[in-house]
C-alpha positions as CSV (number, residue, x, y, z in Angstrom):
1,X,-89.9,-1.7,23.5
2,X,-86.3,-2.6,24.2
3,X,-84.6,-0.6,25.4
4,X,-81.6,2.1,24.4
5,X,-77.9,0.9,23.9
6,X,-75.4,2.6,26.8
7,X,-74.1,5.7,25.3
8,X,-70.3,5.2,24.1
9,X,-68.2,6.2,27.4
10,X,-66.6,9.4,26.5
11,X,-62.8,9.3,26.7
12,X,-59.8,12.3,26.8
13,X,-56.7,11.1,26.3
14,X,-53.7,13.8,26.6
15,X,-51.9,15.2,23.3
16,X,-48.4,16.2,24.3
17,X,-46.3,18.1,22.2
18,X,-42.5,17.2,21.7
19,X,-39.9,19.5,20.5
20,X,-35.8,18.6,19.9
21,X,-33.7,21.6,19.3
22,X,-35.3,23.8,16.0
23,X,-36.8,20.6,14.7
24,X,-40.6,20.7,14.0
25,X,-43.4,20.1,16.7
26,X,-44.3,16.4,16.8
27,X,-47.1,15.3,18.9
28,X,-48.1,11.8,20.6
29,X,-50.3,10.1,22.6
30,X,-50.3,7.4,25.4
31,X,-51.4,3.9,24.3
32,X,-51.3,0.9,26.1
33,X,-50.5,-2.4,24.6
34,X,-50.5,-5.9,26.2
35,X,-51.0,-4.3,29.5
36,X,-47.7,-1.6,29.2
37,X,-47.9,2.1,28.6
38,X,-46.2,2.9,24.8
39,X,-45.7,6.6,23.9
40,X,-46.7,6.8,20.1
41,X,-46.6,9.8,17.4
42,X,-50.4,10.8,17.1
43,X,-50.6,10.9,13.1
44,X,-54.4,11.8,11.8
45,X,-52.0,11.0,8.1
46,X,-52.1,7.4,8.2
47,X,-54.2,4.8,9.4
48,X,-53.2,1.9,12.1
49,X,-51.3,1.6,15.2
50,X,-47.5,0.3,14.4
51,X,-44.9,-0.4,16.5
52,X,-40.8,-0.7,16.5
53,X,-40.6,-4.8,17.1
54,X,-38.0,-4.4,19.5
55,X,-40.6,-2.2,21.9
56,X,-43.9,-4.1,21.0
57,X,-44.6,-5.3,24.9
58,X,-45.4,-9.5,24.3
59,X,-48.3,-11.1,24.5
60,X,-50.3,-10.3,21.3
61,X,-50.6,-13.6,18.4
62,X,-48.9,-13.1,14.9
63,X,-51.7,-13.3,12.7
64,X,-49.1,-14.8,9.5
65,X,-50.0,-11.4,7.4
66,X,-47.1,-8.9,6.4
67,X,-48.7,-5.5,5.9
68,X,-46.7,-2.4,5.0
69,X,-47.0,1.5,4.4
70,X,-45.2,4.1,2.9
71,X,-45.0,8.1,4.3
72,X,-44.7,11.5,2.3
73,X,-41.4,11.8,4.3
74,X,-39.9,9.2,2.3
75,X,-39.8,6.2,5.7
76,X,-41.6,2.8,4.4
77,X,-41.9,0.6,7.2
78,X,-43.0,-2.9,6.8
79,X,-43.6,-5.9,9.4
80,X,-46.2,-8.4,10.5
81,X,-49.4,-8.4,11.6
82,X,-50.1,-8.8,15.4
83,X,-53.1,-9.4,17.1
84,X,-52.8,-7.5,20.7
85,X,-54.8,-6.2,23.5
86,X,-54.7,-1.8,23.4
87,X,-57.0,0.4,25.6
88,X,-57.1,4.1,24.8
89,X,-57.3,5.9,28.5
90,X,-60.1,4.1,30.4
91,X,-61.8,2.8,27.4
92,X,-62.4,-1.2,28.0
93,X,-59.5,-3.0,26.5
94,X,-59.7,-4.6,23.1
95,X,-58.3,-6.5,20.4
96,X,-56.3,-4.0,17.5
97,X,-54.8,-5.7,14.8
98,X,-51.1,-3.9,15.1
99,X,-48.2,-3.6,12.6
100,X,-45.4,-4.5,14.6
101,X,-42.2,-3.0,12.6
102,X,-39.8,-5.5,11.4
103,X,-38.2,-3.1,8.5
104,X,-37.7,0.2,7.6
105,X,-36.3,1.5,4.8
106,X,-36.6,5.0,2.6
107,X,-38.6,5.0,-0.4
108,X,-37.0,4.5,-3.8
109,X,-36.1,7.6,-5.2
110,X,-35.8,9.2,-1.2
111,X,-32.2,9.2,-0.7
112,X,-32.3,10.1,2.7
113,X,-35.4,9.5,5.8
114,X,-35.3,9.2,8.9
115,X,-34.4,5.2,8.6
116,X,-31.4,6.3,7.0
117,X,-28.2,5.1,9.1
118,X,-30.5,3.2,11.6
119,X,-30.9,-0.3,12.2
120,X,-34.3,-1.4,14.0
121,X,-33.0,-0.9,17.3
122,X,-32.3,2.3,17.4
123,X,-34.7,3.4,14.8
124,X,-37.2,6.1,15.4
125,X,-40.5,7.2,14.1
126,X,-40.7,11.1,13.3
127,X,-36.7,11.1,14.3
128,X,-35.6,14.0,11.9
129,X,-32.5,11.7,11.9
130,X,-31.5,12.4,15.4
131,X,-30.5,9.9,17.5
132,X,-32.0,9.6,20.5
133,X,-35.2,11.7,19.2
134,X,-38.5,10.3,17.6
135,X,-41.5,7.5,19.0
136,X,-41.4,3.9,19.2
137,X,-44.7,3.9,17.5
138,X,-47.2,5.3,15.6
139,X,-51.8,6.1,15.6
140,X,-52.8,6.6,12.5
141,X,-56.4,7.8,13.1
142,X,-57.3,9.1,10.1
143,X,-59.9,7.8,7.8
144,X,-59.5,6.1,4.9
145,X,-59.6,2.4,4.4
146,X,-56.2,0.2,5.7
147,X,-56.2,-4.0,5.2
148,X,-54.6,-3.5,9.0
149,X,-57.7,-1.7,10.2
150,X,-57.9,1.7,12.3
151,X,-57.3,1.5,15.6
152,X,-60.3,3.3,17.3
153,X,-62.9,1.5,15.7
154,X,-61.6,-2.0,16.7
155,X,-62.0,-0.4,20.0
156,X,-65.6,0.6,19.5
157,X,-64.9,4.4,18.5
158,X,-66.8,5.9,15.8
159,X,-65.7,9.5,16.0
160,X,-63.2,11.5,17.7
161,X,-61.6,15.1,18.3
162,X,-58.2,16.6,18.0
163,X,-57.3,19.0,19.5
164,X,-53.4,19.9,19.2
165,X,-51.3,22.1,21.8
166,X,-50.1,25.0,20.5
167,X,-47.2,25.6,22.4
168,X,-45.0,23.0,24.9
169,X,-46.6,24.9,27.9
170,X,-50.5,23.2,26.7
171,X,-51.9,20.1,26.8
172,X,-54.3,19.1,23.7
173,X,-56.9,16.9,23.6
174,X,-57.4,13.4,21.7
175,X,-61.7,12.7,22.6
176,X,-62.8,9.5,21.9
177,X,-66.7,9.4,21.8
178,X,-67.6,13.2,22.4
179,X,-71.0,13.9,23.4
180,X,-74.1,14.9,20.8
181,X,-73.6,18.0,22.6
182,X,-69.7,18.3,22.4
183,X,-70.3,17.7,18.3
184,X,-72.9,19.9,17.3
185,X,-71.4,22.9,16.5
186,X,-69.2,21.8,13.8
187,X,-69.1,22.6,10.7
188,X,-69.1,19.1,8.7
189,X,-67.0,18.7,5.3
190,X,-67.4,15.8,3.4
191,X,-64.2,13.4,2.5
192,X,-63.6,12.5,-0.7
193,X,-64.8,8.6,-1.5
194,X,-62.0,6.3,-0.5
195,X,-59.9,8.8,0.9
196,X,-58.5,10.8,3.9
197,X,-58.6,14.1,2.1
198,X,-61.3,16.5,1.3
199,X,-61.5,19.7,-1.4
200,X,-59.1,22.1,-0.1
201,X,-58.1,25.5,-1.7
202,X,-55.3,27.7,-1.5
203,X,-55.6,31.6,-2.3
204,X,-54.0,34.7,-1.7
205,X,-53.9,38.1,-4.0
206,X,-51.5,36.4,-6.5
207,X,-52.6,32.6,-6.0
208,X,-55.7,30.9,-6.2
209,X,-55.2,26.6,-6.6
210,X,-57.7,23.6,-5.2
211,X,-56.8,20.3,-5.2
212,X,-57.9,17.0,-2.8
213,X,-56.3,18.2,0.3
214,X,-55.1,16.3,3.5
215,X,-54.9,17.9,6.8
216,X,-52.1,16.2,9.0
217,X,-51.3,16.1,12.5
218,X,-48.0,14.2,11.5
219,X,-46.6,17.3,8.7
220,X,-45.4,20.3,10.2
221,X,-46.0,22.9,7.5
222,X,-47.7,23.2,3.8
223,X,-46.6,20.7,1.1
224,X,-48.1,21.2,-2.6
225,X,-47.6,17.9,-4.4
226,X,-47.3,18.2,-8.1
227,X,-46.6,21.8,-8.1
228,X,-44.4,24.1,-9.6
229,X,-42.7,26.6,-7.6
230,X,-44.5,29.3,-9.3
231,X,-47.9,28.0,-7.7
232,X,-46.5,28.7,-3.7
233,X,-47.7,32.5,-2.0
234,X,-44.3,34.0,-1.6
235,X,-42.8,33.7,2.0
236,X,-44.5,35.9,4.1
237,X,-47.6,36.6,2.2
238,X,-51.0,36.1,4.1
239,X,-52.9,33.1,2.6
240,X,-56.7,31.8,2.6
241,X,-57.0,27.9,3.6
242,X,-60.5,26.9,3.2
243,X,-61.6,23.0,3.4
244,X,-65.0,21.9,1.2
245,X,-67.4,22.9,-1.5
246,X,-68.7,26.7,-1.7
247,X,-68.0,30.1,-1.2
248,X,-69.1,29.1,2.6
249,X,-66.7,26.5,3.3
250,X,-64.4,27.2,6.5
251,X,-61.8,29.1,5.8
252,X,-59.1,30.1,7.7
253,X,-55.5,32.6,7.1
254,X,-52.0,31.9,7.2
255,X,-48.6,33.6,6.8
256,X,-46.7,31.5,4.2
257,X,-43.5,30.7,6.1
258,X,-44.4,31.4,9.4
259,X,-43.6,27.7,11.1
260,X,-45.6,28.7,14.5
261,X,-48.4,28.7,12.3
262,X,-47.9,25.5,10.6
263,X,-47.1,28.0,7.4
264,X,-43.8,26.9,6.2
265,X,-44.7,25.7,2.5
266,X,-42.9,23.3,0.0
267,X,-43.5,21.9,-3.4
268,X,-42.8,18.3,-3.3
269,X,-43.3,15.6,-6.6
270,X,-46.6,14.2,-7.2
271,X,-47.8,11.3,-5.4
272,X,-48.2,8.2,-7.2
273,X,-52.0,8.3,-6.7
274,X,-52.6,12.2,-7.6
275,X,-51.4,14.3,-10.3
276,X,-51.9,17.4,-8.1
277,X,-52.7,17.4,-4.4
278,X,-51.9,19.5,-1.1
279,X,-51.2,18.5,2.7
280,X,-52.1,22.0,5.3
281,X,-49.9,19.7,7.4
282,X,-50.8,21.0,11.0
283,X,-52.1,24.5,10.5
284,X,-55.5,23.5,10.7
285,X,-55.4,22.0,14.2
286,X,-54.0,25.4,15.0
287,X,-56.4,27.2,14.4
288,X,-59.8,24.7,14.4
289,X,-60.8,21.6,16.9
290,X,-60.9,19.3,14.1
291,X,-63.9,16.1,14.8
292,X,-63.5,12.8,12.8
293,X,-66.9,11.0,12.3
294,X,-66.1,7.6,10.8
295,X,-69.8,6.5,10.0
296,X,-71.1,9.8,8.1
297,X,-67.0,9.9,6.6
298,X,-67.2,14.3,7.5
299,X,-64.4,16.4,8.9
300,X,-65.9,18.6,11.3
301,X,-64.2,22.0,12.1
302,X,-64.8,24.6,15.2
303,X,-63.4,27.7,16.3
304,X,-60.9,27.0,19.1
């Protein structure tokens, strides 16, 4: 008999949340890269590890590909590909295929993002235009496919929790590798095929509308894309989020427009991709731990 492989080591990497005046709670993460500590926005909306060129620490190997990637707040960042060593906390170091940002611009038909006014060396990510404010990079974990590849499975991670602060006085939680134990009282929603999204609804006494639905660590309140303004709970109304298939699927409650809840809603145009789709931004890490399993491709939500 051979025997077992080593369990994954089981990693906890601090979530710190940032806040600039009334601007919106961001959130990052320490990475290191090529042996140097880089602060970067923790973003479960995208997918890779990118970096402002002028901060990418040297010693990675350009691999000759140009990737780039497009937000719902309008930035599109472009750049080449670069081979570097990363560790996540005390996980061994590895090799991550890296954007490293050579370009950013706002999307056509965005007249204004947070690249607007700034060249790269004083460009931000998740500025809200203010100088001075915003990351030098970016970790996208969240799961869909990416030609750059995600970050925490080059490293040998197959599934991870978030868990956000809720105020500036906590500290959350980014665990890579939990335990069988740490994991098994989730409850698991399946992702739709080729996406980072899953069924999510929205309902109130006046409003009832489902669509596929991303949750985002990166988007500060409720977007509806493809929308008209009639389908938005007025502001202050109490509101039913619930993620998966069935009259059983977690649910959880809101107050349209209340921004400590991650309840401040918009209706924004319609992705190219989807004629009608919703972001819950970050109310869900609010109120859930939120697991990522990579291999079965599940959300996986418990009471916090």
């Amino acid at each position: 008999y051979g025997a077992q492989p080593p369990a994954p080591e089981r990693v906890e990497l601090p979530v710190h949340r940032v806040s600039a005046g009334n601007g919106p709670p961001r959130f990052s993460v320490t990475v290191t890269i090529n042996g140097q500590p880089v602060e970067a926005a923790l973003d479960t909306g995208s997918v890779g590890l990118r970096v402002v060129g002028s901060a990418l620490p040297s010693g990675g190997r350009e691999t000759g590909q140009t990737v780039g990637i497009g937000f719902n707040s309008g930035v599109q960042l472009s750049g080449r590909v670069v081979r570097a060593r990363v560790s996540f906390g005390d996980l061994p170091e590895a090799t991550v295929a890296l954007q490293r940002i050579d370009q950013a611009t706002c999307r056509t038909g965005v007249p204004r993002c947070d690249a607007t006014g700034s060249d790269m060396s004083s460009f931000r990510i998740m500025s809200e235009g203010v100088a001075g404010q915003g990351f030098v990079a970016i970790l996208g974990i969240g799961l869909r496919p990416e030609r750059l590849g995600h970050p925490l499975e080059q490293a040998g991670v197959t599934r991870w929790i978030v868990e956000l602060p809720r105020s500036a006085a906590e500290t959350g939680k980014l665990i890579l590798n939990p335990t069988d134990a740490e994991v098994a009282g989730y409850r698991q929603v399946a992702l739709l095929p080729d996406k980072n999204e899953v069924r999510g609804c929205i309902r109130s006494e006046t409003h009832e509308r489902c669509a596929p639905t991303m949750i985002d660590s990166g988007a500060p309140g409720i977007t509806l894309f493809g929308a008209d303004a009639e389908d938005l709970p007025a502001q202050g109304t109490e509101a039913i989020l619930s993620l998966g298939e069935g009259d059983d699927s977690p649910s959880m409650t809101v107050t349209i427009g209340r921004r400590d809840q991650g309840g401040a809603a918009r209706i924004r145009p319609a992705r190219p991709d989807a004629p009608t789709s919703f972001s819950f931004g970050i109310a869900p890490y609010l109120h859930w731990s939120i697991l990522y399993d990579s291999r079965a491709r599940t959300l996986g939500v418990s009471d916090r």
